[in-house]
Every structure is written in C-alpha cells, then in structure tokens.
PyMOL CGO cylinders between C-alpha atoms (Angstrom):
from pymol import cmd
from pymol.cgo import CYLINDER

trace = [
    CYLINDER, 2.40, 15.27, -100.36, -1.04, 17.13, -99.82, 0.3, 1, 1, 1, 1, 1, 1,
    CYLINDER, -1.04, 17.13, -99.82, -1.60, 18.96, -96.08, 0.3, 1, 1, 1, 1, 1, 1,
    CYLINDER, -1.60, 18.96, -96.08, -4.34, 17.30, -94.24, 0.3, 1, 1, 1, 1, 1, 1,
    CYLINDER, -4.34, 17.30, -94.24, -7.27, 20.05, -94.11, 0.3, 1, 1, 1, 1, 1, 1,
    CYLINDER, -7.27, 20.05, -94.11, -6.80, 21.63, -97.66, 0.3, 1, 1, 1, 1, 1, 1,
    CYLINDER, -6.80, 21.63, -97.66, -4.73, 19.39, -99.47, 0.3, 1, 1, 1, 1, 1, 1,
    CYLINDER, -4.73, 19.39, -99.47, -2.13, 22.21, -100.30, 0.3, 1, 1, 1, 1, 1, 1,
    CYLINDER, -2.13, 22.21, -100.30, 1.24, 20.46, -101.97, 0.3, 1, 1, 1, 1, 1, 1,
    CYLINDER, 1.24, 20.46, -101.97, 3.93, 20.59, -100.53, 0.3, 1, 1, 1, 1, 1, 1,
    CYLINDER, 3.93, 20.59, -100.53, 7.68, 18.08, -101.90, 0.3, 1, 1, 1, 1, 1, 1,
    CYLINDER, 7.68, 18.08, -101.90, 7.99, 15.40, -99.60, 0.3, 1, 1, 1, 1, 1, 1,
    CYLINDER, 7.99, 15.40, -99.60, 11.57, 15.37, -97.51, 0.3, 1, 1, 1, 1, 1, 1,
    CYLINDER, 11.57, 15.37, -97.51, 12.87, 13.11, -100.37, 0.3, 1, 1, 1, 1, 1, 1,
    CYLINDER, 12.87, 13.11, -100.37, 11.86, 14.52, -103.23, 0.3, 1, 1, 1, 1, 1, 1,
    CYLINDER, 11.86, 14.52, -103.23, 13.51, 16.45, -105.47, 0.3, 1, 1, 1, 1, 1, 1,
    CYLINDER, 13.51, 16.45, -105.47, 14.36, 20.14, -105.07, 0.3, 1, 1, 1, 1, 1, 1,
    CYLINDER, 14.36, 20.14, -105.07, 12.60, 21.74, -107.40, 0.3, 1, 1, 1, 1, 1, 1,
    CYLINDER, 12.60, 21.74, -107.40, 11.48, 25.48, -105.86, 0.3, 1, 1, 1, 1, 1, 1,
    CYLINDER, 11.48, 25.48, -105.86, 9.33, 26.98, -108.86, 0.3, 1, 1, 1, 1, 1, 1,
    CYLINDER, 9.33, 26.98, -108.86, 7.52, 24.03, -109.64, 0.3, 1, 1, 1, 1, 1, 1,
    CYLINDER, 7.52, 24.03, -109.64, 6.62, 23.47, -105.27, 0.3, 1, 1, 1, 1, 1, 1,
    CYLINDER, 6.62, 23.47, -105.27, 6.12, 27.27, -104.98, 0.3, 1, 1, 1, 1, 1, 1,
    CYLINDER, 6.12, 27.27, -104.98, 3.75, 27.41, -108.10, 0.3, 1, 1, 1, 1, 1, 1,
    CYLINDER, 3.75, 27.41, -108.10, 1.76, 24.50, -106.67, 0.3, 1, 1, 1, 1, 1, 1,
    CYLINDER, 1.76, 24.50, -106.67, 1.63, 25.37, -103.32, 0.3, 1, 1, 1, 1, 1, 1,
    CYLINDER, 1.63, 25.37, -103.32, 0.21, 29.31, -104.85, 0.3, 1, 1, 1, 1, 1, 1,
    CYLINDER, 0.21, 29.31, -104.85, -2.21, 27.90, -107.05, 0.3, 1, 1, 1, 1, 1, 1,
    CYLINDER, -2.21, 27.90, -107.05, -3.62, 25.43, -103.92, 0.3, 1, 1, 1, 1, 1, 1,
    CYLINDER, -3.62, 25.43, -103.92, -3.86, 28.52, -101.87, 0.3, 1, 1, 1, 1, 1, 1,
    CYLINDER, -3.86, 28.52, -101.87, -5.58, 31.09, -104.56, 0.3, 1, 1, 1, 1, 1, 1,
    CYLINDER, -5.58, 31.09, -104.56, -8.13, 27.91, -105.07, 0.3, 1, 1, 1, 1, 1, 1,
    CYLINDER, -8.13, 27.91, -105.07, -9.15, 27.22, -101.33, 0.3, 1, 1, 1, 1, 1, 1,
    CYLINDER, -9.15, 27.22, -101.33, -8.98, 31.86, -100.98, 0.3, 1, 1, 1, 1, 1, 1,
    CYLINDER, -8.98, 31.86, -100.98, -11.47, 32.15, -103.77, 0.3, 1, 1, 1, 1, 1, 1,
    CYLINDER, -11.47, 32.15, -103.77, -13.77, 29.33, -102.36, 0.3, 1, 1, 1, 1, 1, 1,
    CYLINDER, -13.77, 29.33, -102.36, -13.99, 31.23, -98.77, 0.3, 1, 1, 1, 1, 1, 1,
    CYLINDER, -13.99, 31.23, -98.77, -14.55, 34.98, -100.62, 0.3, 1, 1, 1, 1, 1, 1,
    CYLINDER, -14.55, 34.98, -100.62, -17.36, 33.35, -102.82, 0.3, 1, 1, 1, 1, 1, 1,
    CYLINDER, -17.36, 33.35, -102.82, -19.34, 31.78, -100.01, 0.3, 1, 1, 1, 1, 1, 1,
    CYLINDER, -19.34, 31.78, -100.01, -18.53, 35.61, -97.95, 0.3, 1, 1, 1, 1, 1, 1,
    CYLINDER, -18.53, 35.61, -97.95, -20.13, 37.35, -100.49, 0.3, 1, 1, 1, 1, 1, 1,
    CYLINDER, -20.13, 37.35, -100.49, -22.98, 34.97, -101.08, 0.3, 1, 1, 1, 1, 1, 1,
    CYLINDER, -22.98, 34.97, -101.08, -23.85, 35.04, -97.10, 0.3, 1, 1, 1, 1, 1, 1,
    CYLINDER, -23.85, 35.04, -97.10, -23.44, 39.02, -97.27, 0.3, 1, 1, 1, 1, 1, 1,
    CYLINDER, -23.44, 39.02, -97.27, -25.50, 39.52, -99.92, 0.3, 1, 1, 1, 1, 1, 1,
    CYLINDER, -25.50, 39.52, -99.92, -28.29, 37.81, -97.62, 0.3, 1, 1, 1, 1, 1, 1,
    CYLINDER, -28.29, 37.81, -97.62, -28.32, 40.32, -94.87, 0.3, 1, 1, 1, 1, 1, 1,
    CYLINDER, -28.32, 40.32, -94.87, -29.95, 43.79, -94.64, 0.3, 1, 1, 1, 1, 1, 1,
    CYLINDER, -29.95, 43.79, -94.64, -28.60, 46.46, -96.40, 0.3, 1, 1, 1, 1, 1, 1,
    CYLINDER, -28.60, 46.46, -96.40, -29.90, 48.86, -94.19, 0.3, 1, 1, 1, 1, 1, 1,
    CYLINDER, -29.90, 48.86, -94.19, -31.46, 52.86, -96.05, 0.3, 1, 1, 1, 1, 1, 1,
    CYLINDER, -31.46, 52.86, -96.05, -31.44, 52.56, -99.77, 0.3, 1, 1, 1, 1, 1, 1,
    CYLINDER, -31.44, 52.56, -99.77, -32.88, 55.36, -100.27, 0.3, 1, 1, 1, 1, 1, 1,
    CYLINDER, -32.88, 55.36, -100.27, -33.89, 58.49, -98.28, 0.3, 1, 1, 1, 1, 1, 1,
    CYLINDER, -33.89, 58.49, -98.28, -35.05, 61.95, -99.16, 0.3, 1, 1, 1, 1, 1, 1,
    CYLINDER, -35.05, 61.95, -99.16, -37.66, 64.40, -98.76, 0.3, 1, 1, 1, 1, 1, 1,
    CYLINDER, -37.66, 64.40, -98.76, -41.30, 63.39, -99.78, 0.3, 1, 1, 1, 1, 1, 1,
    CYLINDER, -41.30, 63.39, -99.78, -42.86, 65.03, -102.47, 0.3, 1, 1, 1, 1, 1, 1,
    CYLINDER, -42.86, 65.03, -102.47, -45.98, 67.30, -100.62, 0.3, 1, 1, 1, 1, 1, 1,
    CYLINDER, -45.98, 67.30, -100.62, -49.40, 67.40, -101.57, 0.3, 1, 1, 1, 1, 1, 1,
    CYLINDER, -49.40, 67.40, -101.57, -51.05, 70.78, -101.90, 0.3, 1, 1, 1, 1, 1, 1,
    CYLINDER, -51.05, 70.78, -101.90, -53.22, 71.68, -99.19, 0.3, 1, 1, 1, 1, 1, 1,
    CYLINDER, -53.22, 71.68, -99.19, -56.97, 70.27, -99.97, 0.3, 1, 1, 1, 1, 1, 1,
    CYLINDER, -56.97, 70.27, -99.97, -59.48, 67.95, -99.99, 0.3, 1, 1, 1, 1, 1, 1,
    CYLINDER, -59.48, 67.95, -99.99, -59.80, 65.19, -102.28, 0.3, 1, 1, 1, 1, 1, 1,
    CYLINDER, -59.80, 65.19, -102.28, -62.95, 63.34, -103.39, 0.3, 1, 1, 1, 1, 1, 1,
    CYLINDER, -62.95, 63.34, -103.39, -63.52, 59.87, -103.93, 0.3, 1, 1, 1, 1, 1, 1,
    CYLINDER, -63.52, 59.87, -103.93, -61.47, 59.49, -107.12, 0.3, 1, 1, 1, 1, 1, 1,
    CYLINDER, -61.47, 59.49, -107.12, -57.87, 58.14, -106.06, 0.3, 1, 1, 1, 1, 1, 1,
    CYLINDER, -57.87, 58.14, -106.06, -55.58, 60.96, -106.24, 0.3, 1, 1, 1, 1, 1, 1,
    CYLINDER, -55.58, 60.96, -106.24, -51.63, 60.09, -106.46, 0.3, 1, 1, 1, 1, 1, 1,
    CYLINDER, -51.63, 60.09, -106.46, -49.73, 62.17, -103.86, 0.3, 1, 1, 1, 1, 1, 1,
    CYLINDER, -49.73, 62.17, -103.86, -46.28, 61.39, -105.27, 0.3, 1, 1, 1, 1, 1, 1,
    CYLINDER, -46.28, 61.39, -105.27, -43.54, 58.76, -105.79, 0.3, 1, 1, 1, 1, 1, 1,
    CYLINDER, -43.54, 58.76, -105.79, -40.60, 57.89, -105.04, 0.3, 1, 1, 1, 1, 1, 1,
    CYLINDER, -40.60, 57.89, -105.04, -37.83, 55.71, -107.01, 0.3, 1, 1, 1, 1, 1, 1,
    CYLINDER, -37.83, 55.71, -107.01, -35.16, 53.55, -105.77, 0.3, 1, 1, 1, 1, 1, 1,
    CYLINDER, -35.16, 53.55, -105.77, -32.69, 51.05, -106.42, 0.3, 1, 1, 1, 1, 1, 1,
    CYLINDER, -32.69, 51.05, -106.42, -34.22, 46.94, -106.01, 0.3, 1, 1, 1, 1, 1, 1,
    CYLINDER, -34.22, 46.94, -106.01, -31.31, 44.34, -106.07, 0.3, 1, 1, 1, 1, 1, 1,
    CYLINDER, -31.31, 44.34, -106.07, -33.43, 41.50, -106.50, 0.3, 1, 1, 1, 1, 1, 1,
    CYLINDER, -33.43, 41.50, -106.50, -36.77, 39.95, -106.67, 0.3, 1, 1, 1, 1, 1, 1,
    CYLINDER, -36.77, 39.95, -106.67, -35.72, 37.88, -103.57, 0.3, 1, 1, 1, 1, 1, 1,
    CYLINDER, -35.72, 37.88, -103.57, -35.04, 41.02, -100.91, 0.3, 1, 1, 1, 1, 1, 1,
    CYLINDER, -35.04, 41.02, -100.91, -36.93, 42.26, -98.63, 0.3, 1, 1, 1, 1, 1, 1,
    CYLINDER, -36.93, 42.26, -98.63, -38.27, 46.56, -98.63, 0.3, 1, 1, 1, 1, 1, 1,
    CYLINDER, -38.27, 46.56, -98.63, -40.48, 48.33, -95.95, 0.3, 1, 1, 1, 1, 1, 1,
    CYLINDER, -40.48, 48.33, -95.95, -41.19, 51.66, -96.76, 0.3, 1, 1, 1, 1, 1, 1,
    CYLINDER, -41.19, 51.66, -96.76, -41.88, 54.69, -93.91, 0.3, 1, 1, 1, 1, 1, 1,
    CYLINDER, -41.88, 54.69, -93.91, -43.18, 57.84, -94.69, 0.3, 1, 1, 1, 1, 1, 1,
    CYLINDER, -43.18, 57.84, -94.69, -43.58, 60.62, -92.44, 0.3, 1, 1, 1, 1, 1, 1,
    CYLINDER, -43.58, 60.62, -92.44, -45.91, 62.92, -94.66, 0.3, 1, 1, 1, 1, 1, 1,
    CYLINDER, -45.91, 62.92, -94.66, -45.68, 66.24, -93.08, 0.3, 1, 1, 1, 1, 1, 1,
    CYLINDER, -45.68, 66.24, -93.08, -49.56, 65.78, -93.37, 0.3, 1, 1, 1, 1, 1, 1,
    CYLINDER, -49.56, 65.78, -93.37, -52.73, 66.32, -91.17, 0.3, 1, 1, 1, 1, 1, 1,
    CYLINDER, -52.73, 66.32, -91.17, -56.18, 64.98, -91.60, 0.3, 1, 1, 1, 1, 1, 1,
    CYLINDER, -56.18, 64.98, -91.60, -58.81, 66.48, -90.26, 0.3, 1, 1, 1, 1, 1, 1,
    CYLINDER, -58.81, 66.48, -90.26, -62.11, 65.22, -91.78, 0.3, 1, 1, 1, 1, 1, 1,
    CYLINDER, -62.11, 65.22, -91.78, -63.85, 62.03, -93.63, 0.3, 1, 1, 1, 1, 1, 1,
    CYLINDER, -63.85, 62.03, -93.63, -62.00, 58.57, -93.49, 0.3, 1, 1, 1, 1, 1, 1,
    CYLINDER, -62.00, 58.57, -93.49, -59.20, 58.02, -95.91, 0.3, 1, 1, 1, 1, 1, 1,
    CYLINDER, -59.20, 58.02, -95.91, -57.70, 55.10, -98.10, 0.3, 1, 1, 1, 1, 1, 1,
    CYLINDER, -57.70, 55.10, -98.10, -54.31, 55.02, -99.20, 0.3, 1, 1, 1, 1, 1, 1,
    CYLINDER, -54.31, 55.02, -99.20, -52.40, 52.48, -101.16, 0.3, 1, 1, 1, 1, 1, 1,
    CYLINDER, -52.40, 52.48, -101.16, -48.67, 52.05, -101.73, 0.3, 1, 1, 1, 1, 1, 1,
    CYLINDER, -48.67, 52.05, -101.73, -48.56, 51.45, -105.58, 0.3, 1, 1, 1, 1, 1, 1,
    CYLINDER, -48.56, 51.45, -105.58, -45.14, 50.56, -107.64, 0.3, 1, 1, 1, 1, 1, 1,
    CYLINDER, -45.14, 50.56, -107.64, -43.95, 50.37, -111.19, 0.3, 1, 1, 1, 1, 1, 1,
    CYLINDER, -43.95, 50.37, -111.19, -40.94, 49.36, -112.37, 0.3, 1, 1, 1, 1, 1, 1,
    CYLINDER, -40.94, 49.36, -112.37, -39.22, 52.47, -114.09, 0.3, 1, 1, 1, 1, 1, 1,
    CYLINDER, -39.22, 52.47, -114.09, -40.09, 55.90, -113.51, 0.3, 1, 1, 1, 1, 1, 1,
    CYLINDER, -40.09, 55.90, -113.51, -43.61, 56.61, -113.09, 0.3, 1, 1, 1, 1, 1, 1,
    CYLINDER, -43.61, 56.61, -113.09, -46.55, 55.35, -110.77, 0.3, 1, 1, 1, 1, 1, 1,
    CYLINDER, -46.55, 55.35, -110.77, -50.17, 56.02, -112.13, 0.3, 1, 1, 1, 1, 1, 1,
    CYLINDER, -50.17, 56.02, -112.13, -53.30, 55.01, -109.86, 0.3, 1, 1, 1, 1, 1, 1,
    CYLINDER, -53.30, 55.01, -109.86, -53.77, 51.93, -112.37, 0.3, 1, 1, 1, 1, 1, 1,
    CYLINDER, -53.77, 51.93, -112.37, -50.20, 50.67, -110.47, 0.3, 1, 1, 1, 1, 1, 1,
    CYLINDER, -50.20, 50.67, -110.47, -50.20, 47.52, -109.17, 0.3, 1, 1, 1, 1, 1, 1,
    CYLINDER, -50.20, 47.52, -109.17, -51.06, 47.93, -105.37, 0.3, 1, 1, 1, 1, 1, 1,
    CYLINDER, -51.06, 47.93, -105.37, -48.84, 46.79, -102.59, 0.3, 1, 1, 1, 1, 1, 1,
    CYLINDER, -48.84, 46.79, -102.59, -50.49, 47.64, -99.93, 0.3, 1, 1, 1, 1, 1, 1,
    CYLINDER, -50.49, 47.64, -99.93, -54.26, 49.50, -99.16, 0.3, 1, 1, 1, 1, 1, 1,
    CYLINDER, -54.26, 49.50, -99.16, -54.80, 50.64, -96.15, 0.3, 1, 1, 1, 1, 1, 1,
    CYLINDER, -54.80, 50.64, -96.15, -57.60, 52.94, -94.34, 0.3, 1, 1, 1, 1, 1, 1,
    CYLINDER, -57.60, 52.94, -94.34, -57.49, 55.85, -91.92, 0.3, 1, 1, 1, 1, 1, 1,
    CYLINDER, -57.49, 55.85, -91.92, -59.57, 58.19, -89.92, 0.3, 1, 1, 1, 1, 1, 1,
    CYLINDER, -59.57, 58.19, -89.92, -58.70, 61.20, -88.28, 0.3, 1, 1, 1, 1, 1, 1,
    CYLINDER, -58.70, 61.20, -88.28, -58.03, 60.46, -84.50, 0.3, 1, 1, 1, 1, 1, 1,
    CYLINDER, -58.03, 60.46, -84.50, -58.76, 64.27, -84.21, 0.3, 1, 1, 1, 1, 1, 1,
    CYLINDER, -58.76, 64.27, -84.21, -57.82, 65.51, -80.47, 0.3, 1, 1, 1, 1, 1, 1,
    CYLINDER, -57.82, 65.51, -80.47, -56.97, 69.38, -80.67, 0.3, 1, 1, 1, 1, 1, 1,
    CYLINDER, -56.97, 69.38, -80.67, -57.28, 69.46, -84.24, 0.3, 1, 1, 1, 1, 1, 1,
    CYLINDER, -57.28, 69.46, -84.24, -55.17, 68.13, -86.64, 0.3, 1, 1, 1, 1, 1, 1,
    CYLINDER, -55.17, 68.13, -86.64, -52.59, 64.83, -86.34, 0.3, 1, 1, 1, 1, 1, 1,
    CYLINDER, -52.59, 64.83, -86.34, -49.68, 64.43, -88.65, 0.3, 1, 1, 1, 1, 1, 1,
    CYLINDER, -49.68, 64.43, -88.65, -50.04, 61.01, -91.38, 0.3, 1, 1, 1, 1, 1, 1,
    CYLINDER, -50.04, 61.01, -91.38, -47.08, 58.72, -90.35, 0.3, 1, 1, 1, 1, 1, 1,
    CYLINDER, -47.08, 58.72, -90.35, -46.80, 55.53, -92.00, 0.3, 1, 1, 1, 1, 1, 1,
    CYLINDER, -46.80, 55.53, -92.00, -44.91, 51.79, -91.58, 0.3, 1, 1, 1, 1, 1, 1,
    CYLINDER, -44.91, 51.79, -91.58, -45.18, 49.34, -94.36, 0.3, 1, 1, 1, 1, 1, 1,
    CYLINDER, -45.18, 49.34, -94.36, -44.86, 45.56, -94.19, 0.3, 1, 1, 1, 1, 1, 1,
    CYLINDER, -44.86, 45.56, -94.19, -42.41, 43.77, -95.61, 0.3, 1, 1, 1, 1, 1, 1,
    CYLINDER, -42.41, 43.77, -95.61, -42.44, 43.60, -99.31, 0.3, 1, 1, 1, 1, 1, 1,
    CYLINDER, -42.44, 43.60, -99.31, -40.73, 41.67, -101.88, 0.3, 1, 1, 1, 1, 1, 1,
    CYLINDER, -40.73, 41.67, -101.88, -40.89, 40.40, -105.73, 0.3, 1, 1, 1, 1, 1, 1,
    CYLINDER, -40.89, 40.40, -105.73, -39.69, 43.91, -106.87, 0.3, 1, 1, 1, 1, 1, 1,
    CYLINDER, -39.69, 43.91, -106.87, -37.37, 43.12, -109.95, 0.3, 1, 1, 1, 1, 1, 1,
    CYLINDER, -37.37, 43.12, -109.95, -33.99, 44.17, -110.19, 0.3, 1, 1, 1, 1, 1, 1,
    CYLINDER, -33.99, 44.17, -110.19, -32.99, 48.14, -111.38, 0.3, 1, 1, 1, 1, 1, 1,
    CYLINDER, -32.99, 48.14, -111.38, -35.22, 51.15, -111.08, 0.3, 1, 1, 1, 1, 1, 1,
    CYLINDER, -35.22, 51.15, -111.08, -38.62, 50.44, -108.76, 0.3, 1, 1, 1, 1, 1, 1,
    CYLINDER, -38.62, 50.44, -108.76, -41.25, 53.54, -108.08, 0.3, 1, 1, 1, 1, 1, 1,
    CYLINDER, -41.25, 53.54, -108.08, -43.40, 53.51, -105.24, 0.3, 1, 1, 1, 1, 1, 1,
    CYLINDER, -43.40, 53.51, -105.24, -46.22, 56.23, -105.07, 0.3, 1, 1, 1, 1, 1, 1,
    CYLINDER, -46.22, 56.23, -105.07, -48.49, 56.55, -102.19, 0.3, 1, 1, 1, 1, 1, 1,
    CYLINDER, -48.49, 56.55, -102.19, -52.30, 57.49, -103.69, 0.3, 1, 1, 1, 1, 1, 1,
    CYLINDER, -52.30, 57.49, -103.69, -55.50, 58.53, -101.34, 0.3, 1, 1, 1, 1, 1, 1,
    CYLINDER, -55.50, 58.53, -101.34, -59.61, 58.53, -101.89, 0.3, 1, 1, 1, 1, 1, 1,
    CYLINDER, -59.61, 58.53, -101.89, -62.24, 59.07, -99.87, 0.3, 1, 1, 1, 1, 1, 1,
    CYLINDER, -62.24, 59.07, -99.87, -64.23, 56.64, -98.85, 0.3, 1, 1, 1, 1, 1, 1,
    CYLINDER, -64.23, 56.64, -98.85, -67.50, 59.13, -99.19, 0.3, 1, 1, 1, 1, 1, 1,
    CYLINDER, -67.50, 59.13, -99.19, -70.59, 59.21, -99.67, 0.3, 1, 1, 1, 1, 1, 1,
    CYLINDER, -70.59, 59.21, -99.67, -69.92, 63.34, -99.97, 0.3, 1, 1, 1, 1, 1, 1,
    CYLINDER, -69.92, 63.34, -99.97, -67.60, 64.64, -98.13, 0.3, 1, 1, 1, 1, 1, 1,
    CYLINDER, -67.60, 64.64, -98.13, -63.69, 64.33, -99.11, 0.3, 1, 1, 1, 1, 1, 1,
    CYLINDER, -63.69, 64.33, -99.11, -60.37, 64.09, -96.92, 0.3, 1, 1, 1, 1, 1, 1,
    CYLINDER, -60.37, 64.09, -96.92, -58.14, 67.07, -95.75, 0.3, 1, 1, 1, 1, 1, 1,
    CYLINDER, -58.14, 67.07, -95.75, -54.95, 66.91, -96.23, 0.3, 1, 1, 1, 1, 1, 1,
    CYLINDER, -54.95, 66.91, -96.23, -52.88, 70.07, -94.69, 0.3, 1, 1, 1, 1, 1, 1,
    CYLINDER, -52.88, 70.07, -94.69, -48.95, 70.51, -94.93, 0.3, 1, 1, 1, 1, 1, 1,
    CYLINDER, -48.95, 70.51, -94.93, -48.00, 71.23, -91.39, 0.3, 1, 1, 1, 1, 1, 1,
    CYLINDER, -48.00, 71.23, -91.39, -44.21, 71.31, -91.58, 0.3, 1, 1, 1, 1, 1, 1,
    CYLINDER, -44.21, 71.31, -91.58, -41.47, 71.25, -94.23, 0.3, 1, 1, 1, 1, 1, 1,
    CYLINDER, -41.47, 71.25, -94.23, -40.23, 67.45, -92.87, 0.3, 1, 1, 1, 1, 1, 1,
    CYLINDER, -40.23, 67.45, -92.87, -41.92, 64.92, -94.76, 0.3, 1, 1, 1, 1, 1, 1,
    CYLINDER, -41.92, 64.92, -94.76, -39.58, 61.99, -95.50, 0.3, 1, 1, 1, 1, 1, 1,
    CYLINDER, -39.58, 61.99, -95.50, -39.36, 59.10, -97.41, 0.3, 1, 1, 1, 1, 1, 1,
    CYLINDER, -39.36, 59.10, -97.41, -37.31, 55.78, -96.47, 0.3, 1, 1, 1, 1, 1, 1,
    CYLINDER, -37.31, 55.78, -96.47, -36.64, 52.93, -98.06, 0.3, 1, 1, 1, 1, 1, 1,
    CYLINDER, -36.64, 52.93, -98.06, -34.82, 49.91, -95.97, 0.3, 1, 1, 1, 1, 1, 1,
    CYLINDER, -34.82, 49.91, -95.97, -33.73, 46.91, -97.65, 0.3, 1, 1, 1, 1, 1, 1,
    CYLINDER, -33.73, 46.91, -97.65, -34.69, 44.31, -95.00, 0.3, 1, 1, 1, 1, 1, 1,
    CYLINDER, -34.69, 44.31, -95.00, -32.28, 41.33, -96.37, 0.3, 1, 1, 1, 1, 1, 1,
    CYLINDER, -32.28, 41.33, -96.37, -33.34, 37.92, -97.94, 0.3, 1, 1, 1, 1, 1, 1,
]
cmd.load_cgo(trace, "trace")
C-alpha cells in the first residue's frame, strides 16, 4: 500500500512478512522524494544574490592629466557564473579631479585583459564639483548582466572631453577598492 502524500510503500497488515524487500522499497521511495526536494533547493538558491565576488584593492593611476585619447586606468577580473546573473560594480578610486570634464566607461572582456576597443558597459561623464579643492572619484554601477560563464575583466578607462585642456587625476590615499556583487537572477 502507497502513503497518501508521497506514495512511500509500505506491506499492507496482511501481507506477507517480507522485511528486506519492504525496507528496500520503502528506502528507495524516500531517496526519490529527498533528491526531488534538494534539486528544486539548489535550483531556488542558485537564484538569489551571492553577495562580494570579488574584492580587492584597485589598481591606481599615476598622478596626471590625460588628454582626449581614452586612457585605461586598470582592470579587474572576476569569477561570472552565468550569463543570466546579475553584477554591479563600485569603485572607490582613491582619486581626485580637479580640472576639465571627464568620461569614463566600464569596459569588459572575457579572459584576462581589457583594451579601450572593449566592449563598453557603461559611459558615463563627470565634472569636478570642486569646493576646497579636490573631491575623491566614487563610483556605483547599474545592474549588469550577459557576462558568460568563467573569467570576466572589467577595466574602467577615462578621456577628456576637450577641446584643450585634459583631466587631473591625483592619488589622494592608499584606499581605492574594487567590488564586485553578484546581485542574483
């Protein structure tokens, strides 16, 4: 006779003893309806957030200006599940700007090595909000996705957007940082 919910076996009151056969049966029933519930666990785990991949000081950029020719600052590489999760990417650059008005762009690569003919993720401008000098380049990416799975590199890149004069980057403290969240599916 099968139990109600999961059909386990179990020998009816007037059937034969017969305690490896029921045991086996009953085991094998149990295993069955185990594995089901740890597949669909892992398959709603692997949905959520995984929280920091990746974290770890940021490459700096020499002290300078630089022109109107993109310039890549540096790159990162981490660790992409799948084409179907979610990354945002925060930088802290340990930088100040002090002059002209800046693009960046978030570029990535799959493998090791991000050139400024990368395909862009993200371009974005800035100016100096200059009060007292200089203020420090912090920056929060959307939400990306489509990276495939294994190694991804992300490099942040910077031009000015002229006509003559060029941006100013200055290291102001040894803290730059580089984080890379995996936002879910």
């Amino acid at each position: 006779m099968p139990t109600p919910n999961y059909s386990w076996p179990y020998p009816a009151g007037t059937s034969a003893p017969n305690v490896p056969v029921d045991i086996k049966a009953l085991a094998d029933a149990a295993d069955a309806t185990v594995k089901t519930v740890a597949n669909r666990v892992t398959t709603v785990e692997g949905e959520y957030s995984r929280g920091q991949v990746f974290s770890g000081p940021a490459q700096t950029a020499n002290t300078g200006t630089f022109g109107t020719t993109e310039t890549l600052l540096w790159q990162h590489s981490f660790t992409s599940v799948s084409n179907t999760r979610y990354y945002q990417f925060v930088i802290n650059t340990g930088w100040t700007m002090s002059s002209g008005t800046a693009s960046f762009r978030l570029r990535w690569a799959v493998g090791g090595t991000v050139t400024t003919a990368s395909t862009s993720l993200w371009p974005f401008r800035m100016a100096p909000q200059v009060t007292a000098g200089f203020n420090q380049l912090s920056i929060v990416s959307p939400l990306f996705n489509g990276f495939t799975a294994g190694t991804v590199t992300v490099g942040l890149t910077a031009f000015s957007d002229g006509p003559t004069d060029g941006i100013l980057l200055r290291n102001t403290d040894n803290v730059a940082k580089w984080d890379v969240i995996d936002m879910g599916t």
